[in-house]
N, C-alpha and C positions, 0 to 999 in steps of 0.2 A: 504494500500500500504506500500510497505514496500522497502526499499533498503538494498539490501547484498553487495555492493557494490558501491564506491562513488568518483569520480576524478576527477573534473571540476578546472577551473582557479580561484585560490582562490582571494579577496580581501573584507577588511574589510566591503562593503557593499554590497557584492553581483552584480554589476554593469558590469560585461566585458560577463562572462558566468555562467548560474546560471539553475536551475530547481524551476519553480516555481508551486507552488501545491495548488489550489485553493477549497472549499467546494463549489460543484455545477454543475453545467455542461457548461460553457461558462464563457468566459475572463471576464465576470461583474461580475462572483462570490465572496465571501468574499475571501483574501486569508490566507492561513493556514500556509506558508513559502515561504521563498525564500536561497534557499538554493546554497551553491559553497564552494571550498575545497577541501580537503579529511577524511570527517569525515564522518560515519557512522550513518546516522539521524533512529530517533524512529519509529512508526509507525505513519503514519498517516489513520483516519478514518472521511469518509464524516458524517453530520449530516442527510443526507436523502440518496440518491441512485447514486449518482454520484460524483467523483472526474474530477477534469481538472488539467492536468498539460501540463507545458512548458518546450522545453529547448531554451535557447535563448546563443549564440556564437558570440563572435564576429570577430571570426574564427583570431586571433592574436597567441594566445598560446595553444595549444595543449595539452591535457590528454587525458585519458583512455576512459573517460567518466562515467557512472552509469550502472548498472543492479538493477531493479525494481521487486518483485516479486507482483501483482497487485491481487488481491482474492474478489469475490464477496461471501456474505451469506445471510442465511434470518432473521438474527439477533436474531436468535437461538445459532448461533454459527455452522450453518450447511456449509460449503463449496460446492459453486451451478457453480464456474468458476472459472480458472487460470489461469493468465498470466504470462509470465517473459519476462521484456523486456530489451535489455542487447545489452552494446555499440559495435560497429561494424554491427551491425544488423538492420536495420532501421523499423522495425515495431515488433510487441509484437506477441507469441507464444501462441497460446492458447490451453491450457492442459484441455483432457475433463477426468473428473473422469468414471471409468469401475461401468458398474452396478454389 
């Protein structure tokens, strides 16, 4: 997963609004960040088959929000799904590659 784009309520611990991105598939997962701001984060990559993320508001102060571009592979490096999920828009687009 990746973000092209990053604009949540900043503060030094993450606490008001934030995206949280966990390795795993469900809210007990280990987590990998917790992210808020406007800074442009790395990639992140699950250790098995699944990411979980969160956004959590506490709907006070207002931004942009994030666009997400989301890619599954077979850890070949092959590209098997794509997503981008991008604020305003409330659910993820899914790009199918052309045979």
């Amino acid at each position: 997963m990746n973000f092209i784009e990053f604009d949540v309520e900043d503060n030094s611990v993450c606490e008001h609004d934030y995206v949280e991105v966990r390795d795993g598939g469900d809210a007990g997962a280990p987590v990998l960040a917790r992210l808020c701001g406007h800074e442009v984060f790395s990639t992140f990559v699950s250790s098995g088959n699944q990411l979980y993320f969160t956004f959590h508001s506490d709907e006070y102060v207002s931004r942009q929000g994030f666009r997400a571009i989301i890619s599954a592979s077979d850890g070949n490096g092959n590209c098997h799904k794509t997503m981008i999920c991008m604020y305003n828009y409330y659910k993820c687009i899914h790009l199918r590659r052309k045979p």
